[in-house]
C-alpha positions as CSV (number, residue, x, y, z in Angstrom):
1,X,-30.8,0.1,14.7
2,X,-31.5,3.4,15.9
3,X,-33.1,5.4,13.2
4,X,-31.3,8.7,13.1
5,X,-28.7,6.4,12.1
6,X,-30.7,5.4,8.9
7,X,-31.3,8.8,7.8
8,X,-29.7,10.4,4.7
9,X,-27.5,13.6,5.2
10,X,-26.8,15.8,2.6
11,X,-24.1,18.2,1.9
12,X,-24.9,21.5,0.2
13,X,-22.7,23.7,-1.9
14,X,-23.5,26.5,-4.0
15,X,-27.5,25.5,-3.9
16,X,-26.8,21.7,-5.1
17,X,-27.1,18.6,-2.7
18,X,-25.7,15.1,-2.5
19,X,-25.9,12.1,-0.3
20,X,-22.9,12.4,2.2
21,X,-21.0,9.3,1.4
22,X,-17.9,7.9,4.0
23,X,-17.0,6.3,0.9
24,X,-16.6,9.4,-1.2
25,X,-15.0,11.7,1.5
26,X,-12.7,8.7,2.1
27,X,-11.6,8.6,-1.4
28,X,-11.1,11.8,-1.6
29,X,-8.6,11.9,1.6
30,X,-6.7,8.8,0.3
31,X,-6.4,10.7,-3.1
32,X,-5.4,13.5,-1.2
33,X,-2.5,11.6,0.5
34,X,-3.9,10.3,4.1
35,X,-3.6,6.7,4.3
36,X,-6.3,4.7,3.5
37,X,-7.3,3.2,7.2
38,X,-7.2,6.8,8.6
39,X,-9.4,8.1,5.9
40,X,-12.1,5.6,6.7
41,X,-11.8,6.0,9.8
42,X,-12.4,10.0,9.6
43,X,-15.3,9.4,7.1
44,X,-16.6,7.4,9.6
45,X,-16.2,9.7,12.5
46,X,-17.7,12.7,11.0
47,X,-20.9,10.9,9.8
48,X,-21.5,10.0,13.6
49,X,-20.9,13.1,15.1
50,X,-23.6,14.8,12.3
51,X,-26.0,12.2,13.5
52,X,-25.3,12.7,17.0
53,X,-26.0,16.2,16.6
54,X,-28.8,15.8,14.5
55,X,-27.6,17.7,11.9
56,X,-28.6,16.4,8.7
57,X,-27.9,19.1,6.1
58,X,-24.2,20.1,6.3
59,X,-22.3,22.6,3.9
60,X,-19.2,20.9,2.3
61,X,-16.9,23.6,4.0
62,X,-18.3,22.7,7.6
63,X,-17.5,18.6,6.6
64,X,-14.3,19.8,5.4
65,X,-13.5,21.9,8.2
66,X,-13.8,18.8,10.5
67,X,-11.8,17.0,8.4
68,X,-8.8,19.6,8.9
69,X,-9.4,19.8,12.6
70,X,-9.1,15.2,12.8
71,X,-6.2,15.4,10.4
72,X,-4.2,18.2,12.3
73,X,-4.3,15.8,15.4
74,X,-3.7,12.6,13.3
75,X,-1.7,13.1,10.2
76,X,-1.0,16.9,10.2
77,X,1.0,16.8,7.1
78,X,-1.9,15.9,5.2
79,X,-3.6,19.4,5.9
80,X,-1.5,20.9,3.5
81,X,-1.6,18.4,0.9
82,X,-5.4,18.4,1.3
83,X,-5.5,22.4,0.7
84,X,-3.5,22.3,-2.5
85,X,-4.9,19.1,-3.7
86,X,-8.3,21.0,-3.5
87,X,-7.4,23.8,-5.2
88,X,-6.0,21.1,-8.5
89,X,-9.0,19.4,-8.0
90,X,-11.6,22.4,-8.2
91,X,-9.3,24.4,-10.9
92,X,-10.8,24.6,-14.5
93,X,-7.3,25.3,-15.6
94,X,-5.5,22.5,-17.6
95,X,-2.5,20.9,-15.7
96,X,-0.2,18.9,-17.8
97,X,2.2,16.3,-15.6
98,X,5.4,15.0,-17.4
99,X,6.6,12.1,-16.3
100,X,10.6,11.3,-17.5
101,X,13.2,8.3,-16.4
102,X,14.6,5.1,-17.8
103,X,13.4,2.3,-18.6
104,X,12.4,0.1,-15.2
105,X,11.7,3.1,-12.4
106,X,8.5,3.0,-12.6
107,X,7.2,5.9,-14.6
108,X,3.9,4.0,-15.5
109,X,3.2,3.0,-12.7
110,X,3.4,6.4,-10.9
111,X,2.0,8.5,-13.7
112,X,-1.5,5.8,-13.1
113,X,-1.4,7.3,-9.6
114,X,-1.0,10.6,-10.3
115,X,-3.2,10.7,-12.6
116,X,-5.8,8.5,-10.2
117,X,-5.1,11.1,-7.5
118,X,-5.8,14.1,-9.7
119,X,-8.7,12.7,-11.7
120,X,-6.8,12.9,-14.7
121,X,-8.6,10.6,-17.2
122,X,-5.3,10.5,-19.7
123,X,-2.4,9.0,-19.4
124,X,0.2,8.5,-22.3
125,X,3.0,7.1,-22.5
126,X,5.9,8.3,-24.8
127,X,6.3,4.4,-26.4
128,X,2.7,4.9,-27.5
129,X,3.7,8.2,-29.2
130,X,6.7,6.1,-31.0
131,X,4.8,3.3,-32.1
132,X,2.2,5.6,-33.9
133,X,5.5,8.4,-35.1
134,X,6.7,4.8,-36.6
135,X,3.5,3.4,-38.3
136,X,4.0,6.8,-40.1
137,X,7.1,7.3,-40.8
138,X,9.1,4.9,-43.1
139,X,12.4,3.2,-41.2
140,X,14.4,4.2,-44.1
141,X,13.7,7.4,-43.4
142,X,14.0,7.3,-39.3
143,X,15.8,4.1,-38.7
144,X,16.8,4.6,-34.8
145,X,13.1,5.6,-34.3
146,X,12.3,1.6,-34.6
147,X,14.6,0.8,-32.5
148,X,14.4,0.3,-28.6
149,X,15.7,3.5,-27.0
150,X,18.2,1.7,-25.4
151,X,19.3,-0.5,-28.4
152,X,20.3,1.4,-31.4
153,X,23.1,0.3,-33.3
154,X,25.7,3.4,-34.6
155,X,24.6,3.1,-38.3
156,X,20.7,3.7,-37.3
157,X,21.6,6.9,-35.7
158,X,23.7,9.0,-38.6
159,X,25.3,11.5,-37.1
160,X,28.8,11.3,-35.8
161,X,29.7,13.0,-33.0
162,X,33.5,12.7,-32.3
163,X,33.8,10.8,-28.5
164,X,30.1,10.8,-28.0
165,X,29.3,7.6,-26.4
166,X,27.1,6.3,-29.3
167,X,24.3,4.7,-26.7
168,X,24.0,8.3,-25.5
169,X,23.6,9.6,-28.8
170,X,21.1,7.4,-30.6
171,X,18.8,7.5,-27.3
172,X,19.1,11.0,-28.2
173,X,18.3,11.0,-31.6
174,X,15.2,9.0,-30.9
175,X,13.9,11.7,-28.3
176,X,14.1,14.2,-30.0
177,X,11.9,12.6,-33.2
178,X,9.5,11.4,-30.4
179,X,9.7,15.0,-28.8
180,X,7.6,15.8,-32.3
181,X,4.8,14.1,-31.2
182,X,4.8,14.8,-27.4
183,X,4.8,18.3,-27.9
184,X,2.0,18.6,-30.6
185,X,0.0,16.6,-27.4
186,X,1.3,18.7,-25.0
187,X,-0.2,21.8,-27.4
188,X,-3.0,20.7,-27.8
189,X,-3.8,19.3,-24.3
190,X,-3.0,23.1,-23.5
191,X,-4.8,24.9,-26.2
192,X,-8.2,22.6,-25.4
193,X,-7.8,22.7,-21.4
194,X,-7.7,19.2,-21.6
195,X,-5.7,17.4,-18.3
196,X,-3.1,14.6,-19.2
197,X,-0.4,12.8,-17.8
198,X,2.4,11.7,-20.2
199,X,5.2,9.5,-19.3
200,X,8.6,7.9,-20.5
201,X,12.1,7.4,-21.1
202,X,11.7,10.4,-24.3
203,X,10.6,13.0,-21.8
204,X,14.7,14.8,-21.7
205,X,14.7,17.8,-19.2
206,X,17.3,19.4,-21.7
207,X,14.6,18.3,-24.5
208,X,10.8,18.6,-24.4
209,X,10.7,19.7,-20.8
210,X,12.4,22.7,-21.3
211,X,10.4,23.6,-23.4
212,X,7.9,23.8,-21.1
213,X,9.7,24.9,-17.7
214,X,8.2,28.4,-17.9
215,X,4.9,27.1,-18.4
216,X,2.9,27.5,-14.4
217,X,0.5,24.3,-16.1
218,X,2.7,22.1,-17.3
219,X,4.8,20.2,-14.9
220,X,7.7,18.2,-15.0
221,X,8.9,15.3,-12.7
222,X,12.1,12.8,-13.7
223,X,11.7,9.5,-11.0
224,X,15.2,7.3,-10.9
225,X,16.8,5.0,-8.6
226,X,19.9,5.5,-7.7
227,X,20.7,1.6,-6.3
228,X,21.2,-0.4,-9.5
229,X,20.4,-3.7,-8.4
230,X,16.7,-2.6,-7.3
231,X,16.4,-1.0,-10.5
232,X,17.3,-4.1,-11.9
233,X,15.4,-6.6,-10.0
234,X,11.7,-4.1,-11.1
235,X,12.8,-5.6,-14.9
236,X,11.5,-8.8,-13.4
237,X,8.5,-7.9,-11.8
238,X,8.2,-5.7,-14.6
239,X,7.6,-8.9,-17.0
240,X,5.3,-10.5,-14.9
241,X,3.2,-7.3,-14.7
242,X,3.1,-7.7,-18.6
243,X,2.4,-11.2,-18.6
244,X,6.1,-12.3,-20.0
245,X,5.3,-10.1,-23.3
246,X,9.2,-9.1,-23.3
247,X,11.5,-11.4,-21.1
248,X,13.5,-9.7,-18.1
249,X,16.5,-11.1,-19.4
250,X,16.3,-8.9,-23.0
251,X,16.3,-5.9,-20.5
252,X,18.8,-7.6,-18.2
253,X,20.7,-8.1,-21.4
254,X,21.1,-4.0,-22.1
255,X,21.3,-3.0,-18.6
256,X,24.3,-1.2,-18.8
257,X,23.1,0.9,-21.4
258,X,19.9,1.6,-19.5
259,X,21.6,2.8,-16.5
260,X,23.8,5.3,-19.2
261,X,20.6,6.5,-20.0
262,X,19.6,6.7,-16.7
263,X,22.1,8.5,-15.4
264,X,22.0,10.7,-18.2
265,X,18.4,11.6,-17.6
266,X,19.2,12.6,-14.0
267,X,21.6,14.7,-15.3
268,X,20.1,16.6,-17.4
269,X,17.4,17.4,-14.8
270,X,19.4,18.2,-12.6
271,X,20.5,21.0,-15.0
272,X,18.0,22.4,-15.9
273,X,16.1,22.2,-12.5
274,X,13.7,19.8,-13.1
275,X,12.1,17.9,-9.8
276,X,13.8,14.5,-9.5
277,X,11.6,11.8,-6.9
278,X,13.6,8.3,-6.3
279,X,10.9,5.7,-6.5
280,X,11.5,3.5,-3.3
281,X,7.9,2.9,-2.9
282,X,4.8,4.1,-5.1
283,X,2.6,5.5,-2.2
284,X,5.6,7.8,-1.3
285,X,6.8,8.8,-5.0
286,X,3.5,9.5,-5.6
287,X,2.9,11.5,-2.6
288,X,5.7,13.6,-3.3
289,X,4.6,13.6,-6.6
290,X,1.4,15.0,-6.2
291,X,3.0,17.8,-3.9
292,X,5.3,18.7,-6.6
293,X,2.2,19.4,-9.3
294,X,0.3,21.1,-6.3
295,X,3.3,23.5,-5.7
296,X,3.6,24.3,-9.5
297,X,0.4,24.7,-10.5
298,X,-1.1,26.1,-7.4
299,X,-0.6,29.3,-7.9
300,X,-2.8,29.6,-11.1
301,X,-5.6,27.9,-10.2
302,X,-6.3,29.7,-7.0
303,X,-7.4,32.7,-9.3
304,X,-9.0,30.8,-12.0
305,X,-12.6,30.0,-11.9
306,X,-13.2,26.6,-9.7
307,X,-15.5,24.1,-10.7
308,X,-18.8,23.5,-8.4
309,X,-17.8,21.2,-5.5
310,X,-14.4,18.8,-4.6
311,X,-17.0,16.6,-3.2
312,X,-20.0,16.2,-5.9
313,X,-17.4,15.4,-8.8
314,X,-15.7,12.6,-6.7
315,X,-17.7,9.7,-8.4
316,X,-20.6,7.5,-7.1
317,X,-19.5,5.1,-4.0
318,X,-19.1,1.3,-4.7
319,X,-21.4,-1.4,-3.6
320,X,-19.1,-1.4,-0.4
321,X,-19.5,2.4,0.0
322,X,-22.7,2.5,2.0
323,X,-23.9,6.4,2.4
């Protein structure tokens, strides 16, 4: 092996150096939204062109530069994800994602993502935030709170609404005492520049998000599915994800009232003009995802102070990321 090929190139930013790494810069373009073949492949191209032109200490704008001028002829709408996705990633500013929609679209499993692709390290979801609110609070006191959102029974919810459809109302009584806790993590997530991701069924555009909807770090996505029998067949692959912990068929069982809930959520989004994403497929809801919390936030971290380098904080490559 030839052994300009076995020498270590370094990328340089703001007088600190690291080991140029196909792994890392590939990470970073699948985070970024390129798919994952093309962003080996790039990683791979750019460290033989250095070596061919024997250039062994490279700033990080020249390596991304290069990147930019590959992607524009391979996957051009990754440039602009890549930009914005830069600026989130360099930002010191706190950017809180909410995550909202029923039970079975897939909130979890795209607020993960997001969270992956933004190197948030928290994710919470809102049933966590119940099952602490109800190790507190006595079910005397808050009966519909220990209750599945989806299955509380008119006497838990105690207030009578005349021709309120009474699935409707107790998943709204439950919100709103789970909005208590939300928000107080929200707060302080804020106050202590602290990035999280929180998701579930409690997150109600007309509730906690709006809240929030003035707020340039804080943003808010609602994911549905508008084709009931795919929302219905993820309750199965749902319980195997969980290893069988709660049968398909007690969801299965309250479907209808799920879907009122679901519709209801969409709703209320779309009043109060909250981003909605259908989750077909996680690699595009999260994709559209991550464009919607670059759009938001954007603005505000391109004038706050930026952290030292996209590339040094992107995490040590695996075994099988060879420099």
């Amino acid at each position: 092996m030839d052994v300009q090929e076995e020498r270590e190139i370094l990328i340089v930013k703001a007088g600190r150096q690291t080991p140029f790494s196909r792994g890392v810069l590939a990470q970073t373009l699948s985070q970024a939204g390129a798919r994952s073949e093309l962003a080996y492949q790039i990683a791979g191209e750019i460290r033989a062109e250095l070596i061919a032109e024997e250039i062994f200490t490279v700033e990080e704008e020249e390596v991304i530069a290069r990147v930019r001028e590959k992607l524009v002829k391979k996957d051009a709408m990754v440039v602009g994800r890549l930009d914005k996705w830069r600026i989130l990633r360099e930002s010191t500013e706190p950017i809180v994602v909410l995550i909202g929609g029923a039970t079975g679209v897939g909130t979890s499993t795209l607020a993960a993502d997001v969270a992956r692709r933004l190197n948030i390290q928290s994710v919470i979801g809102t049933d966590s935030i119940r099952e602490v609110l109800r190790r507190a609070v006595s079910p005397d006191l808050l009966p519909a709170l220990h209750k599945s959102s989806y299955a509380i029974p008119p006497e838990d919810i105690r207030v009578t609404v005349e021709g309120e459809d009474t699935t409707l109302l107790g998943f709204r009584v439950q919100a709103s005492q789970v909005a208590v806790g939300i928000e107080a993590l929200v707060d302080r997530g804020l106050k202590e520049g602290t990035n999280l991701v929180i998701e579930g069924v409690h997150l109600v555009p007309e509730n906690v998000m709006e809240k929030y909807r003035s707020h340039p770090n804080v943003c808010s996505i609602v994911v549905y599915l508008s084709d009931e029998a795919a929302h219905r067949s993820r309750f199965y692959v749902r319980a195997l994800g969980t290893a069988m912990r709660r049968p398909a068929e007690e969801y299965i069982s309250h479907f209808k009232e799920i879907r009122k809930i679901h519709d209801y959520i969409v709703r209320s989004a779309h009043r109060t003009g909250v981003k909605t994403v259908e989750n077909l497929s996680i690699e595009n809801t999260s994709d559209a995802a991550v464009e919607i919390v670059a759009n938001r936030v954007s603005g505000i971290a391109e004038t706050a102070v930026k952290r030292p380098s996209l590339l040094f904080d992107a995490g040590e490559p695996s075994a099988s990321e060879s420099p």
